[in-house]
N, C-alpha and C positions, 0 to 999 in steps of 0.2 A: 667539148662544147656543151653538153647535156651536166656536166658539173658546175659549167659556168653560169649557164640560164638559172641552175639552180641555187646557186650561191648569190645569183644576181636578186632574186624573186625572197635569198633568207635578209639580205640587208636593208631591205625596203620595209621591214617591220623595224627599224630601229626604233622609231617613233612611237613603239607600242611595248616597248621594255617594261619587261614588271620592273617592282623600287627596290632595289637588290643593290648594296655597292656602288655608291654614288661616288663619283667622279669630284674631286675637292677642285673649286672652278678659284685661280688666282693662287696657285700652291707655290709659285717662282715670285709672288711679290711678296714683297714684307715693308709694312709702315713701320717708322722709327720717331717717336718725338725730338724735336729741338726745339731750340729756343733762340735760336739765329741763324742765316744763312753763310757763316764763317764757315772759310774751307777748314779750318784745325774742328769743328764742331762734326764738317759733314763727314771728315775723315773717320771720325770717331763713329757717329752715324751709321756708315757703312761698314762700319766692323764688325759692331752689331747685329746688323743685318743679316750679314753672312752668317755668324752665327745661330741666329734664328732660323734660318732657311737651311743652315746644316741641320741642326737639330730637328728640326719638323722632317728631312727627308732620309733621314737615317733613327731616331730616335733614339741616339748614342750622345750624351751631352759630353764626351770628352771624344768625339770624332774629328773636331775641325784640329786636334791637339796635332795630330798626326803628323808625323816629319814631315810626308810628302805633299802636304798641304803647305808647307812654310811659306811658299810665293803667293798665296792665295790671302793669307792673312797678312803679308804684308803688304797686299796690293787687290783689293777686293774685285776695284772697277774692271780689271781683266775677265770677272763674271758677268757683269752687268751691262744689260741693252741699253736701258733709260732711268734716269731719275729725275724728279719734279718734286717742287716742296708743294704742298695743298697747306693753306695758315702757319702750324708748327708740327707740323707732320715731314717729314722727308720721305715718302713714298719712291720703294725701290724695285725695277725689274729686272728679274734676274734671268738670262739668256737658259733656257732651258737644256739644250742639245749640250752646248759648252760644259755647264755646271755638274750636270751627270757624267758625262766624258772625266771629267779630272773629279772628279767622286771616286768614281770607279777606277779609275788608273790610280787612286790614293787605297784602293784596295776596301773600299767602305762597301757594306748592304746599304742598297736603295731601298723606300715602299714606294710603289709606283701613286697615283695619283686615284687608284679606285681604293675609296675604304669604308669599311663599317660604319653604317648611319648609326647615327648615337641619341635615342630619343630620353632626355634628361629631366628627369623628376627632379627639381632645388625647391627645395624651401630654406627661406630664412626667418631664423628665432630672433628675434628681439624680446626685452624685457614687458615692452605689451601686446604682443600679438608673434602670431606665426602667420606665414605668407607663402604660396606658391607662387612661383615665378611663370607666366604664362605669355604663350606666343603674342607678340604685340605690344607687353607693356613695356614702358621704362626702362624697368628693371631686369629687360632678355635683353639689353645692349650692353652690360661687360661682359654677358656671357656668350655673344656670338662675335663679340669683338676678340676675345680667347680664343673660341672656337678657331676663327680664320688664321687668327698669329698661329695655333698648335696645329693646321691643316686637317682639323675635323670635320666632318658633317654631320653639327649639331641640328636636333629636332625639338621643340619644344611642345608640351600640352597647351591645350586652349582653355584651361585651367577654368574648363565652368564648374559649375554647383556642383555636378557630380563628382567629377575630379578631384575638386578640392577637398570633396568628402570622403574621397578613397587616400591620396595621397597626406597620410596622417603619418607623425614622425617613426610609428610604433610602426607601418607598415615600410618606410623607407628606409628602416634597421634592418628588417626583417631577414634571414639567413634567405628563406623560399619567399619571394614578394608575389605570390599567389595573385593578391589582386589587383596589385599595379602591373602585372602581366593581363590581365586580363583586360583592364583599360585603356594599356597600350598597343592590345589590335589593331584598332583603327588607325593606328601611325603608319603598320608597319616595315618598320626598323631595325634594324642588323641586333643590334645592341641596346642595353636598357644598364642607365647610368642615373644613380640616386644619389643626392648630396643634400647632406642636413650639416646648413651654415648656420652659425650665429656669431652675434656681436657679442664681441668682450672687449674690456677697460682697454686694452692696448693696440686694439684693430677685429681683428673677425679671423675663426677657425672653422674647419669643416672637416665632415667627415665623408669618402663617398666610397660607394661599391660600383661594380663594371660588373655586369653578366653578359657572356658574349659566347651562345652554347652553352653547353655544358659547362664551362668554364669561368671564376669568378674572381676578382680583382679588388681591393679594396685598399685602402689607407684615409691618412690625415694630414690636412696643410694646414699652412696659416698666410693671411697677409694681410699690410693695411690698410687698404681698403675693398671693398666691391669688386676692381678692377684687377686687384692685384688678387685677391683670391678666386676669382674664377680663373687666370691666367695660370694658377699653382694647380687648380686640380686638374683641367685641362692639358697643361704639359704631363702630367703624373698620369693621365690616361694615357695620353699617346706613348710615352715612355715604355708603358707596361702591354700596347696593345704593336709595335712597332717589330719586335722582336719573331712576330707569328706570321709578320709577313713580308719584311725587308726580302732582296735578291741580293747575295753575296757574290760576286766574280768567283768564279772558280770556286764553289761550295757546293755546287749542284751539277747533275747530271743529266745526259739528256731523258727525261724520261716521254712514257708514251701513255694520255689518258684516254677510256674510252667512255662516251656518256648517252647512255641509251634514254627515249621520252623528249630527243630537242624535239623544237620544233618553229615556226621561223622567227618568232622574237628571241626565243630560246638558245639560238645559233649566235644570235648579236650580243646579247646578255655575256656566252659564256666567250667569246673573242674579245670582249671589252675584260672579261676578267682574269681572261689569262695571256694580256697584254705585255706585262712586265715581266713576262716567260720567256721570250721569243718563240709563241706561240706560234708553229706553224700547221695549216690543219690538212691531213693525211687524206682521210676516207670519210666517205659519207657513205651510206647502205642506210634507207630505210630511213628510221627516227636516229639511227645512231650515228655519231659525230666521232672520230681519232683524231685527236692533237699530238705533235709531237713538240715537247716544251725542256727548257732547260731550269729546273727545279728540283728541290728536296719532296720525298713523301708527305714531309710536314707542311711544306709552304703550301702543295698543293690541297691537301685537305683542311686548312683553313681559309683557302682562297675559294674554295667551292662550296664549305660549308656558308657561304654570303649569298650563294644563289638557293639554300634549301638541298644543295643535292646531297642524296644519300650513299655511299661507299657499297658496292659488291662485294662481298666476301671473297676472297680468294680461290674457296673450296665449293664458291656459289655455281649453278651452272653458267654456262655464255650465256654473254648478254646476245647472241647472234641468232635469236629465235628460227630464222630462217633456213637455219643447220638440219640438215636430214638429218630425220629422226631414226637413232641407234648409232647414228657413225661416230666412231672417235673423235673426241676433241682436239681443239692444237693445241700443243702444248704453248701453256702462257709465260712469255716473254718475265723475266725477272723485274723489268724495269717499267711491268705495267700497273695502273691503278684504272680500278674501271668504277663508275657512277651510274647512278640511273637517278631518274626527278619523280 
């Protein structure tokens, strides 16, 4: 009873979740243009689709290829709650539980639906002027139009004076973006994503880096237009950012984390992030929380490095401060990974 008042007392701070791993809200739908409401058009339509919605939820662009997919690609609407055209849009929902279910019995990693907020520095060169693209205008609607087709949560600056006088091309090359870090504070966001596009004779190229950690991601696309190249650099993030944190069936074991510093928003925070775990949680003592999850060491410490937490060394003392002092420690379980905030 006295776990349950207090479990009850840590979900009531939901509301009060720091911005850590947002939740991608419409990750089962996917729009598709047409240009008539022909069933031969909307068959096609939904083929599409489905691949889209494969791809965004595995970040494997030859996963839908799979044998045991065959019935799914030749028959989509077996995944599908609803569909509505809006104008020349085919606007499609795809049955969530279902979709995952025969994902996973096709033997595919999933990434669940929390992921790295992506706050994105773009400017575009033109032959007369350079431009930041900033929250609000115009020109941030093919790029959060990508965003939702690639199931990210994109963040944009509000590209005032100051910004626009930090976000210079020499600093969005830069190897250390020192001070595009520093102006992206006030976001803050998982991940910090720079793209220097420009127009050429036969559409528009870009170049962009990912910093997410310690860790750094970069290439080059092209498309022709606007639309189509936000949509290229966007899938090429996810692509490269999909792999750190997909759940594979049967590739992981059960492990047990321990995270010392919750505290009650902190409780919701890390339930929401180790959801795609079959997160089930052991012990509470104190500020400290036990999970028992089915993951890889890697999945889990990139899933945690989203909420700021730091890794205990293995050779560190217990996190179980309340241990009398001189007694033996227990010995630690192989399958453990312990954190603290």
């Amino acid at each position: 009873m006295r776990l349950f008042v207090r479990l009850f007392a840590l979900c009531c701070a939901l509301l009060s979740l720091p911005s850590f791993a947002e939740p991608v809200s419409g990750l089962y739908q996917v729009r598709e243009p047409v240009t008539s409401q022909q069933p031969e058009e909307r068959t096609v339509a939904l083929g599409k689709a489905l691949e889209t919605l494969v791809l965004r939820l595995t970040g494997d662009a030859k996963a839908l290829q799979s044998p045991a997919l065959d019935g799914v690609r030749k028959d989509p609407q077996q995944l599908v709650s609803r569909y509505v055209y809006e104008g020349e849009t085919l606007v499609v929902d795809f049955d969530p539980l279902t979709t995952d279910n025969k994902l996973r019995q096709a033997g595919l990693a999933l990434w669940g639906a929390n992921r790295p907020s992506i706050l994105t520095w773009w400017i575009v060169t033109s032959r007369e002027e350079a431009s930041l693209v900033g929250d609000g205008q115009s020109s941030a609607a093919p790029l959060r139009q990508a965003a939702q087709n690639r199931g990210l949560p994109l963040r944009l600056p509000l590209a005032d004076l100051q910004e626009q006088l930090v976000a210079t091309s020499e600093n969005l090359s830069a190897n250390q973006p020192d001070a595009l870090r520093e102006a992206s504070k006030r976001y803050d966001a998982d991940a910090l994503l720079t793209v220097l596009a420009r127009e050429e004779y036969a559409g528009m190229a870009a170049e962009w880096r990912l910093w997410l950690g310690d860790t750094r991601e970069q290439g080059t696309v092209k498309g022709g237009s606007p639309q189509e190249l936000a949509d290229a650099v966007l899938l090429a993030v996810s692509e490269r950012l999909a792999p750190r944190f997909v759940v594979k069936p049967g590739a992981s074991g059960a492990m047990l984390v321990e995270v010392q510093g919750a505290d009650l928003a902190r409780y919701a925070e890390l339930a929401r992030l180790l959801e795609p775990f079959a997160a089930r949680l052991n012990k509470v003592k104190g500020d400290q929380l036990t999970w028992q999850v089915n993951a890889s060491a890697e999945q889990l410490r990139a899933q945690l490095g989203l909420a700021g937490l730091q890794e205990v060394p293995a050779d560190a003392a217990p996190l179980d401060a309340s241990a009398a002092a001189g007694a033996a420690p227990a010995p630690t379980p192989a399958n453990l990974l312990r954190f603290r905030w």
